[in-house]
C-alpha positions as CSV (number, residue, x, y, z in Angstrom):
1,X,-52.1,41.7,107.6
2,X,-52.2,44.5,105.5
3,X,-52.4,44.1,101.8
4,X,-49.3,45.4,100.3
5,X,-50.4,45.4,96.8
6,X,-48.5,49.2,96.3
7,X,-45.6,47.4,97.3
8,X,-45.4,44.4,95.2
9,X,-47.9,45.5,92.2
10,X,-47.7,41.8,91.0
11,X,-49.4,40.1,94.4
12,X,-52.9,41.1,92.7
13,X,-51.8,39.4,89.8
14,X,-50.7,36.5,91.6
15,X,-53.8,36.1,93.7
16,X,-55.8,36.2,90.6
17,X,-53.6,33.7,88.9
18,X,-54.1,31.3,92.4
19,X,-57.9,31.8,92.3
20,X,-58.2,30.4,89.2
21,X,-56.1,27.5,89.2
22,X,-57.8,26.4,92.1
23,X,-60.6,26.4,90.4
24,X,-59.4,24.9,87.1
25,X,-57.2,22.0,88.9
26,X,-59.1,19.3,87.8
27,X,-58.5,20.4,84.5
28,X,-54.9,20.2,85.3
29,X,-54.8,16.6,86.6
30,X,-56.4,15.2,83.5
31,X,-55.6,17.1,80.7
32,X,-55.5,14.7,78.1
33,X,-59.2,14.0,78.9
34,X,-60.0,17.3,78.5
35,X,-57.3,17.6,75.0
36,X,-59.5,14.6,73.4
37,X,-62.9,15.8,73.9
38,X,-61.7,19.4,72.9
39,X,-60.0,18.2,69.8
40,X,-63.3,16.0,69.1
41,X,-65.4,18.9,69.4
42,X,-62.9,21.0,67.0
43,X,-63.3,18.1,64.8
44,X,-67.0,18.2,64.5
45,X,-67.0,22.1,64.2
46,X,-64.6,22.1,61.4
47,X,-66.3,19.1,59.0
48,X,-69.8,21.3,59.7
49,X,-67.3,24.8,59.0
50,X,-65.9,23.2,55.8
51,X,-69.7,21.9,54.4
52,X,-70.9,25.6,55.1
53,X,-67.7,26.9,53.0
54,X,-68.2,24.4,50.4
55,X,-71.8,25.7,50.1
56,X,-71.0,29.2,50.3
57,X,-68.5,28.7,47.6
58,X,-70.9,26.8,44.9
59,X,-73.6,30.1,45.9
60,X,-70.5,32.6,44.9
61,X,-69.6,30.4,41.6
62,X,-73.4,30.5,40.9
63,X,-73.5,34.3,41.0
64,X,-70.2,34.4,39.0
65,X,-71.5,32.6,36.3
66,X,-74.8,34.8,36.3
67,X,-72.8,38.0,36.4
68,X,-70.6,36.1,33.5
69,X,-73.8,35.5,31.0
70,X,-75.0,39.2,31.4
């Protein structure tokens, strides 16, 4: 069979779109698994985010107050 992709521009798309959630079905079949140790690795990125921004923040107010005394 030919492939008639000139025809029907969106059977590339569709293939691709197949492909891939072949490959991905397990993810599909238990996503709340996948939702909790995503949201537990957001969770862990974001306390180490905010202690980063908390540090960055006393730096800045550090320089503002030695810009402030000059």
């Amino acid at each position: 069979m030919d492939d008639k992709s000139d025809i029907f521009p969106m059977k590339k798309n569709l293939q691709i779109v197949e492909k891939h959630l072949h490959k991905n079905e397990k993810w599909l079949r238990l996503p709340e698994k996948h939702i909790v140790e995503l949201e537990s690795k957001a969770t862990a990125w974001n306390t180490q985010f905010l202690q980063e921004m908390e540090q960055l923040e006393a730096v800045m107010k550090e320089l503002q107050d030695f810009i402030d005394k000059e």
